[in-house]
C-alpha positions in Angstrom: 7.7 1.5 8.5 10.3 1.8 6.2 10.3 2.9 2.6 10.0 -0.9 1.3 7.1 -1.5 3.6 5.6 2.1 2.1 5.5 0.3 -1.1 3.6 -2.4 0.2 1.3 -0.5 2.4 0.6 1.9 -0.7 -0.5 -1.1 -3.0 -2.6 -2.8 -0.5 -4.0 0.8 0.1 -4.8 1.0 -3.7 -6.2 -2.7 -3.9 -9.4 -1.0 -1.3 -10.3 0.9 -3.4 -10.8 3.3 -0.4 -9.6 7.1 -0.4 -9.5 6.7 3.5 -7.4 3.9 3.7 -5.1 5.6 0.9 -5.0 9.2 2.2 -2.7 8.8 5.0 -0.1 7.5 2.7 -0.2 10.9 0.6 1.3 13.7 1.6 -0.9 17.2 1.3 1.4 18.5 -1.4 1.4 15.0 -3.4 1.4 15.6 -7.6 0.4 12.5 -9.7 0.6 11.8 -13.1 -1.4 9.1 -14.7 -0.4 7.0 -17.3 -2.7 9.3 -19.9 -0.7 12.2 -18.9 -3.2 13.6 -16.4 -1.4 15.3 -13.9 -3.2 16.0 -10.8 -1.6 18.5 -7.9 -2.7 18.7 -4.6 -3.8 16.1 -1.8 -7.5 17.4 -2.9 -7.0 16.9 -6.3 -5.7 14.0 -5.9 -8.3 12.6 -4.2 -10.8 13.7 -7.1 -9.0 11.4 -9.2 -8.2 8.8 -7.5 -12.1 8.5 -6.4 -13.0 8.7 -9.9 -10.4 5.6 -10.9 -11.9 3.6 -7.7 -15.4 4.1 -9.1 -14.8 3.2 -13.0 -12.5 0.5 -12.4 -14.3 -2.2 -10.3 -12.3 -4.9 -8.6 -9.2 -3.9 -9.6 -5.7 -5.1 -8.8 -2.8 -2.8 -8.3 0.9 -4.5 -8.9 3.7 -2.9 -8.5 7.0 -5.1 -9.4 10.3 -4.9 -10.4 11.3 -2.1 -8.1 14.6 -0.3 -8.3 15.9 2.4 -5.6 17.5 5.5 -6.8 18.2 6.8 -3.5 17.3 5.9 -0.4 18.2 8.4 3.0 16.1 9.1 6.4 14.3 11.8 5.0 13.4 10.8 1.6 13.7 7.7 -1.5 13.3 7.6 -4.8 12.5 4.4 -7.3 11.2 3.8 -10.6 9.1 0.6 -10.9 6.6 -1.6 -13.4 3.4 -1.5 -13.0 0.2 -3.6 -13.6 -3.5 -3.5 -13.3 -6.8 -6.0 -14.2 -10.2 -5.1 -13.5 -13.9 -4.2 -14.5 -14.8 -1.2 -17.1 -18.7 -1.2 -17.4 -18.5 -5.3 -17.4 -15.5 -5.9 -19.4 -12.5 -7.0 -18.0 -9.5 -4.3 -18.8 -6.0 -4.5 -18.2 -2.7 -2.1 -18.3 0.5 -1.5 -16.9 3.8 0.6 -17.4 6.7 2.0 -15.1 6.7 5.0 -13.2 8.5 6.7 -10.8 8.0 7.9 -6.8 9.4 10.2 -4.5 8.7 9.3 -1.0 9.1 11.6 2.7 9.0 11.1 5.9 6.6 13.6 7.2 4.8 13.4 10.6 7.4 10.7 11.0 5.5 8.7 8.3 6.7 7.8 5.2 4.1 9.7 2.4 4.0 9.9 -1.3 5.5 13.2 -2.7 5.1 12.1 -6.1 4.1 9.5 -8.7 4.4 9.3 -12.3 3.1 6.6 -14.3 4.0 6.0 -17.6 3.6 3.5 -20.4 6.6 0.8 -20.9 8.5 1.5 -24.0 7.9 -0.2 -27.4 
């Protein structure tokens, strides 16, 4: 895999809705910050959170676009990227996006998230 298959593998991960499908994607000492300026540290932590997204937002649909690579070497990348999402709050449809921006590592000879930050677009 290489770091633009990560980025595909990591959305389709999202789109199941399934911590166990996601979790070997993350790396144990991942940080994450939502785009409400949660910031959640720890593969465990992370977890909690995610979970917690997977079980508000039913059927939703993870986009990442508009990709951009900062740096890209054998051991690590970094790119900032727009994001999207549609689903179902307690029977309404909802909808968001922003940017945000990931560091990636090979660990385990795996390509994991490091770190995510989402953020909203700007007016």
């Amino acid at each position: 895999m290489n770091p633009e298959e990560f980025i595909i593998s990591y959305e389709t991960a999202l789109g199941t809705q399934d911590w166990k499908v996601v979790a070997p994607l993350v790396a144990e000492n991942v940080s994450v910050t939502f785009s409400n300026g949660t910031v959640h540290i720890g593969k465990e932590n992370v977890q909690k959170a995610f979970e917690k997204n997977f079980s508000l937002i039913k059927n939703e649909k993870y986009v990442v676009e508009n990709v951009q690579w900062l740096l890209k070497d054998t051991m690590y990348a970094v790119y900032v990227f727009e994001f999207s999402w549609t689903g179902i709050i307690h029977g309404k449809s909802a909808s968001g996006n922003g940017v945000g921006t990931s560091v990636i590592i090979k660990e385990d000879a795996q390509w994991k998230l490091l770190t995510e930050h989402l953020g909203r677009k700007p007016n």
